[in-house]
Phi, psi and omega in degrees: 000327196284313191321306218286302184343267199322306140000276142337291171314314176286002205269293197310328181243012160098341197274039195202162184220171200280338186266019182246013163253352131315295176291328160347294233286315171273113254088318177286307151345306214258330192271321174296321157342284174300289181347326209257335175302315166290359160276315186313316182297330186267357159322257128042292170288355153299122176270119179204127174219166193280108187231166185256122179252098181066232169243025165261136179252112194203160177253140203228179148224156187266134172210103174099234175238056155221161163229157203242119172218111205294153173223015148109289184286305229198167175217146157270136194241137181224163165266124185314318187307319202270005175257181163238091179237197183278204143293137186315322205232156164232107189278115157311342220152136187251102154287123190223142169277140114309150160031076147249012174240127190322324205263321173290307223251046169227331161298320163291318174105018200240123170312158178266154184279180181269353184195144182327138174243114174265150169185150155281142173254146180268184222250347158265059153269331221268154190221173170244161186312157154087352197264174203265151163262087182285133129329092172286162176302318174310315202262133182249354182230118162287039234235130155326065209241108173265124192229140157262113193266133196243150164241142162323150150235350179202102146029087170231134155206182187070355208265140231293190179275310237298321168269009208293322178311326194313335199215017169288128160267319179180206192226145170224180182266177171170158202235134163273057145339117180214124151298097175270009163279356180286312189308306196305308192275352166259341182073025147197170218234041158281330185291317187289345200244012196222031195269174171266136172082048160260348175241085151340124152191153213116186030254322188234192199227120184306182127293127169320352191244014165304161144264116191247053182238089027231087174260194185244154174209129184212148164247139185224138166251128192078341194118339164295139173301102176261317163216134246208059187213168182243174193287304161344349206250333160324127158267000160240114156333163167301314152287342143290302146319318182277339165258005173271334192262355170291299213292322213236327179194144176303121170278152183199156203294169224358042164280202192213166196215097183260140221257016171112173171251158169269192169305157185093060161262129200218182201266163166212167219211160187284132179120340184273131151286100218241119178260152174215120181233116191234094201355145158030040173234292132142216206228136172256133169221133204209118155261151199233119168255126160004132173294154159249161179243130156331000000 
């Protein structure tokens, strides 16, 4: 567009020869070039979360300490401190991995398994970054699980690994919070794993087109380092996962997908600060309080 300006001007006054519209052209080129290199990179660095303003609810991208929220004609720009926000997603159904990480079933003492071991959380489970985890009274044990979490981006199902980024929205942190001692006594783990604020996740949702095939996944309590592992270390991949579980039940955007925790899953007590920190992804914070009552 600019090159045809320019163009233009020279025309009007005469003042150009063919090589010096060559050179426009590559000049102009070699800037569309840098441009496009310096849009690619900043892919890689989108941010994109859900917030509350007053009595509005919208989805932005973040950027820096602002967020940016297209209205279609125009955009609105808010400073982040001042909004609130939410879970990134609002998930029909939460789909979670067991045992996917090598170094977790070797800490356990455990074979690895032949095919993904799945459950569910239900979706008023879901908590937001900064938001509280109630201790219910009913739990005498608490634990922690930091997991990397896929969001849906589109209505899927069958679908193969080879295209699985195809239908990836992005990527986020998330804490499987589990009452195990509920878990130990019932031998399977929906009561334990579905109480409200048991599933933490954020705070915003990468881009789909990071690479999460070896990020660092860390947890921290209190500021201690509790677990310690890379996304490498998965034993069922990401495309894997999305094509064993398409193959058993329809996906649809923004459900989520948690893809296990690695070793060091431990206990936590009211009053602890439980961080899920995730290479270019970013850090989930989360406290943990006395349940409330209605």
């Amino acid at each position: 567009m600019y090159t045809i300006i320019i163009i233009m001007i020279l025309m009007r006054y005469k003042s150009f020869d063919l090589r010096n519209i060559l050179i426009i052209i590559h000049n102009s080129n070699q800037n569309l070039n840098r441009q496009s290199c310096k849009l690619n990179v900043k892919r890689y660095h989108l941010m994109i979360g859900r917030f509350k303003f007053d009595n509005e609810t919208f989805q932005g991208e973040v950027r820096k300490d602002r967020v940016v929220v297209n209205r279609g004609l125009y955009s609105d720009t808010f400073i982040l401190e001042e909004l609130e926000i939410l879970p990134p997603t609002n998930p029909g159904k939460i789909i979670c991995v067991g045992l996917n990480y090598t170094d977790h079933a070797r800490e356990l003492g455990m074979p690895l398994p032949k095919n993904p071991l799945i459950f569910l959380k239900p979706p008023s489970s879901t908590q937001s970054h900064n938001g509280m985890i109630e201790y219910p009274d009913q739990v005498r044990r608490l634990d922690y699980e930091g997991e990397l979490a896929i969001i849906i981006g589109k209505k899927c199902r069958n679908v193969q690994s080879s295209i699985a980024g195809s239908v990836i929205m992005g990527y986020t942190c998330f804490n499987d919070i589990t009452a195990r001692d509920l878990q130990k006594v019932d031998g399977q783990w929906t009561r334990s794993k579905s109480f409200d604020t048991f599933a933490p996740i954020g705070p915003f949702i990468t881009d789909p087109d990071l690479d999460v095939s070896d990020l660092f996944i860390r947890t921290r309590v209190n500021g201690e380092l509790r677990q310690d592992s890379r996304t490498s270390k998965l034993i069922f991949n990401i495309p894997r996962l999305i094509e064993f579980i398409s193959g058993i039940m329809t996906l649809e955007p923004g459900d989520v997908i948690a893809t296990g925790t690695p070793p060091g899953v431990g206990e936590l007590h009211v009053g602890d600060n439980v961080e899920v920190e995730i290479e270019n992804i970013g850090v989930l914070k989360n406290r943990v309080i006395k349940a409330r009552t209605l």
